[in-house]
C-alpha positions as CSV (number, residue, x, y, z in Angstrom):
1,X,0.0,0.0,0.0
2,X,1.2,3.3,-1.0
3,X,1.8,5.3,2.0
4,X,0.6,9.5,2.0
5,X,4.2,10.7,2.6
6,X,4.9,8.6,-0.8
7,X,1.8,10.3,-2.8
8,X,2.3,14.3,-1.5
9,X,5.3,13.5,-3.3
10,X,5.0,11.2,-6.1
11,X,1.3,12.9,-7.6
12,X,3.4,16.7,-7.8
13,X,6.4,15.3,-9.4
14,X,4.7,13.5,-12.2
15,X,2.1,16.3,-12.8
16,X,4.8,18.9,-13.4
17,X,6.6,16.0,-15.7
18,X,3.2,15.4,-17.1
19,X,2.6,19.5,-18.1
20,X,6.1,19.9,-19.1
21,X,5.6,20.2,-22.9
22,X,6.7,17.1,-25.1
23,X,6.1,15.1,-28.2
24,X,2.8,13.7,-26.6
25,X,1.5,17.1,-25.4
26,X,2.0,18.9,-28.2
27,X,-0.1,15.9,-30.2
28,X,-2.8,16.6,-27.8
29,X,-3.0,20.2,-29.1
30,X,-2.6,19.8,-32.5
31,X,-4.9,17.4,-32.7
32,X,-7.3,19.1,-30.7
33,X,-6.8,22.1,-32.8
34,X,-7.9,20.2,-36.1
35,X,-10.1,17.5,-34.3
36,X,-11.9,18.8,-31.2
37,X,-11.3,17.3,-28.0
38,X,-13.8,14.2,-28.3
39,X,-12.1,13.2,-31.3
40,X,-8.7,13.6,-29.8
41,X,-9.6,10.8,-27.0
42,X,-8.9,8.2,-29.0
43,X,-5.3,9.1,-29.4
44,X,-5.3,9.8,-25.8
45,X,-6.3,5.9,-25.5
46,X,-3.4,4.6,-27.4
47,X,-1.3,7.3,-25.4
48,X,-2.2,6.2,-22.1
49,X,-1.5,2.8,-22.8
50,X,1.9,3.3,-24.2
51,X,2.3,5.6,-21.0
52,X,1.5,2.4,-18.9
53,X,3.4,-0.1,-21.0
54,X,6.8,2.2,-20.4
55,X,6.2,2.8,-16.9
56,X,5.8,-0.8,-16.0
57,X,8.9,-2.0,-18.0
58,X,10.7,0.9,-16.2
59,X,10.0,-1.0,-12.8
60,X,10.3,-4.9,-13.9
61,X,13.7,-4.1,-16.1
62,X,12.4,-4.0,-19.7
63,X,14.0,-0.9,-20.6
64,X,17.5,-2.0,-19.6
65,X,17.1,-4.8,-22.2
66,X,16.4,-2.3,-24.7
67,X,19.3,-0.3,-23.6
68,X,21.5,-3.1,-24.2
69,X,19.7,-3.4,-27.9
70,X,19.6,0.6,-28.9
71,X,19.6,-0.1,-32.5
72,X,15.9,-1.8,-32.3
73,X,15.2,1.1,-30.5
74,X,16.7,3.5,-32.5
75,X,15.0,2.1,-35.7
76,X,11.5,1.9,-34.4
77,X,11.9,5.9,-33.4
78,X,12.9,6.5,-37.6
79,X,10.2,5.1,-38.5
80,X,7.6,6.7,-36.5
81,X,9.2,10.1,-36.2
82,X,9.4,9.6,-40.8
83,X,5.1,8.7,-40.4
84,X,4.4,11.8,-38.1
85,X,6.2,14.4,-40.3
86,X,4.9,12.7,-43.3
87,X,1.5,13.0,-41.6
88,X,2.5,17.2,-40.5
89,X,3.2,17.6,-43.9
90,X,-0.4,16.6,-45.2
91,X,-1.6,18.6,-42.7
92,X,0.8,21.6,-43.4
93,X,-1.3,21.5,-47.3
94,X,-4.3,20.8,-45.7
95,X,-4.6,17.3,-47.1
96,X,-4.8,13.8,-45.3
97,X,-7.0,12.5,-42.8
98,X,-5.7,14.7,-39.7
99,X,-5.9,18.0,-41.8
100,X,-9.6,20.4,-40.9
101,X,-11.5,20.8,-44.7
102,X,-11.4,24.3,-45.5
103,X,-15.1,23.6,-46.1
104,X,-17.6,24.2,-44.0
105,X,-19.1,21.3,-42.2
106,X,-16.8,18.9,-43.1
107,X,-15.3,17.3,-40.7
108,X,-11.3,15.4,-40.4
109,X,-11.6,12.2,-41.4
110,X,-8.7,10.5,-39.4
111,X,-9.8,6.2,-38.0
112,X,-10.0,5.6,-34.6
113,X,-7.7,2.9,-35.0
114,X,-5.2,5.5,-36.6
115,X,-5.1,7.8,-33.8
116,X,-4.9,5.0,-31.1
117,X,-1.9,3.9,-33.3
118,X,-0.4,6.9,-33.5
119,X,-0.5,7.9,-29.6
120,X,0.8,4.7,-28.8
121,X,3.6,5.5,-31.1
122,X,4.5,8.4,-29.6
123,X,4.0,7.3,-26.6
124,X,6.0,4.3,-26.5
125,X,9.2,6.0,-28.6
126,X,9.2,8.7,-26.3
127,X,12.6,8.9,-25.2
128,X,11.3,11.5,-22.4
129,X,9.1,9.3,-21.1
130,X,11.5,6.3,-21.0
131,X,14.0,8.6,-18.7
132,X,11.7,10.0,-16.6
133,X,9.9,6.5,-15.9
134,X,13.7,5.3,-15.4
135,X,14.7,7.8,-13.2
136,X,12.0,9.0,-10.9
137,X,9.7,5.5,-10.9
138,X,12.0,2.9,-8.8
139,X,12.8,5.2,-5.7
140,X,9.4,5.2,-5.3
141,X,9.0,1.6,-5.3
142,X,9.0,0.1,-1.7
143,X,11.5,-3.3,-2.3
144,X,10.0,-4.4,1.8
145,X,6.6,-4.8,0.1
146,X,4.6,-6.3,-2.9
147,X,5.6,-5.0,-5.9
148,X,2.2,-6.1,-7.9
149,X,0.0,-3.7,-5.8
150,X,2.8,-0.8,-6.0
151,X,2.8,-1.1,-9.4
152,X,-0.9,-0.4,-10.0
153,X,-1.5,1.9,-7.6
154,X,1.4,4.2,-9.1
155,X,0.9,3.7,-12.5
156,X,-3.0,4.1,-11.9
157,X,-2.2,7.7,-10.3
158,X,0.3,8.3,-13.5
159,X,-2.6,7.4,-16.0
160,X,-4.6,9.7,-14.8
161,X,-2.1,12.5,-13.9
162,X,-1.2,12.4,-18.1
163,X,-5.2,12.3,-18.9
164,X,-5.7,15.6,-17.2
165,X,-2.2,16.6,-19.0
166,X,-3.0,16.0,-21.8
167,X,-7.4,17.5,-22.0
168,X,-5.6,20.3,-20.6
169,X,-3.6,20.6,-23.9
170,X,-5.8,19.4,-26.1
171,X,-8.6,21.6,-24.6
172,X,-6.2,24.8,-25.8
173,X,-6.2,23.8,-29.5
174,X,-9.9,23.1,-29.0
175,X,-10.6,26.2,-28.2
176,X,-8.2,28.0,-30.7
177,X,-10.1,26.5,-33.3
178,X,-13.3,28.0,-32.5
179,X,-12.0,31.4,-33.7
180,X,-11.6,30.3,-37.1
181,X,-14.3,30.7,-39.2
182,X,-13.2,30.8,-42.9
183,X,-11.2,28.9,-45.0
184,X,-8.2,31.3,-45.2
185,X,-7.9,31.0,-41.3
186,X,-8.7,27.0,-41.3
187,X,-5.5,26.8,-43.3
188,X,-3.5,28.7,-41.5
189,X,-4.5,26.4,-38.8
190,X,-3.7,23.2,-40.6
191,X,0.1,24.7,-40.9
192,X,0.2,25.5,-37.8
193,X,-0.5,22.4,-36.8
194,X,1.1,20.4,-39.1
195,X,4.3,22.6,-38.2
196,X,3.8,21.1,-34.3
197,X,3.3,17.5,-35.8
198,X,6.4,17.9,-37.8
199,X,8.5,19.4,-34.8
200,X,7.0,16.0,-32.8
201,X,8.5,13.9,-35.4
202,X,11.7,15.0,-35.9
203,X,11.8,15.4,-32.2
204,X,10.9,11.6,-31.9
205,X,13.2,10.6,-34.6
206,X,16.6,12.9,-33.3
207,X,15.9,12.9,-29.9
């Protein structure tokens, strides 16, 4: 059981990691500039569970096998860094499933399956989140006690700490999208966000 001395710790330390803008917060916003926030929860699903899947291999040891193996690493952030700036360039010309139609009442036409895809993506070839889960996760682990009922309970409390993060940030570009109401602005607001999704790739693939 996770004691409160733990938690008035732990829940303000990952929050502030959480808000600290990143590859996966600045999805948030550009999707919810061209999507709405409803829309944007599905990429939030694929998000969290990438969020989860690092944060657990942080704990049981997964991530110092894939230290030992960067180049499968290494490979997998190419290739999904190359599909999100090919994806901010579409969206940059107002074209592709993620881009807002500069006519009104359409709507973007991205899957849900693609934007579950593409948070877990993200989330998983984050190299922030794989050194933050790292370095902050363990001390916080309890080695006297269970480590199964840790686990939960901190990732639980982590899940939901990036949620809020990241309606926070999609909520923004939600909101800036509201203010647009012809098609000059709605393309301006495609570039703009295609810009962000090209700065999260290159940042996924270089950093």
């Amino acid at each position: 059981m996770i004691n409160l001395s733990v938690l008035s710790v732990f829940v303000p330390t990952f929050f502030l990691v959480s808000l600290t803008p990143g590859m996966c917060m600045t999805l948030s916003m550009s999707l919810g500039m061209t999507l709405g926030v409803r829309r944007t929860l599905w990429m939030m699903i694929g998000e969290l569970a990438g969020v989860g899947l690092t944060a657990v291999s942080a704990v049981v040891g997964v991530a110092t096998v894939m230290l030992r193996y960067p180049a499968v690493f290494e490979i997998f952030k190419w290739v999904g860094g190359a599909y999100l700036i090919y994806l901010g360039v579409q969206m940059w010309r107002s074209r592709g499933s993620l881009a807002m139609p500069e006519t009104q009442g359409e709507a973007p036409r991205a899957a849900r399956g693609q934007l579950v895809a593409q948070g877990f993506v993200t989330a998983v070839a984050n190299p922030k989140g794989w050194a933050f889960d790292i370095a902050l996760l363990p001390p916080f682990i309890n080695p006297e006690q269970s480590l199964a009922p840790q686990l939960v309970a901190l990732v639980g409390i982590i899940l939901l700490i990036e949620l809020i993060a990241l309606l926070i940030y999609a909520g923004g570009g939600s909101t800036a999208r509201f203010f647009l109401r012809d098609a000059r602005n709605v393309r301006l607001l495609n570039r703009v966000a295609g810009t962000l999704m090209v700065g999260v790739g290159v940042w996924l693939a270089l950093g």
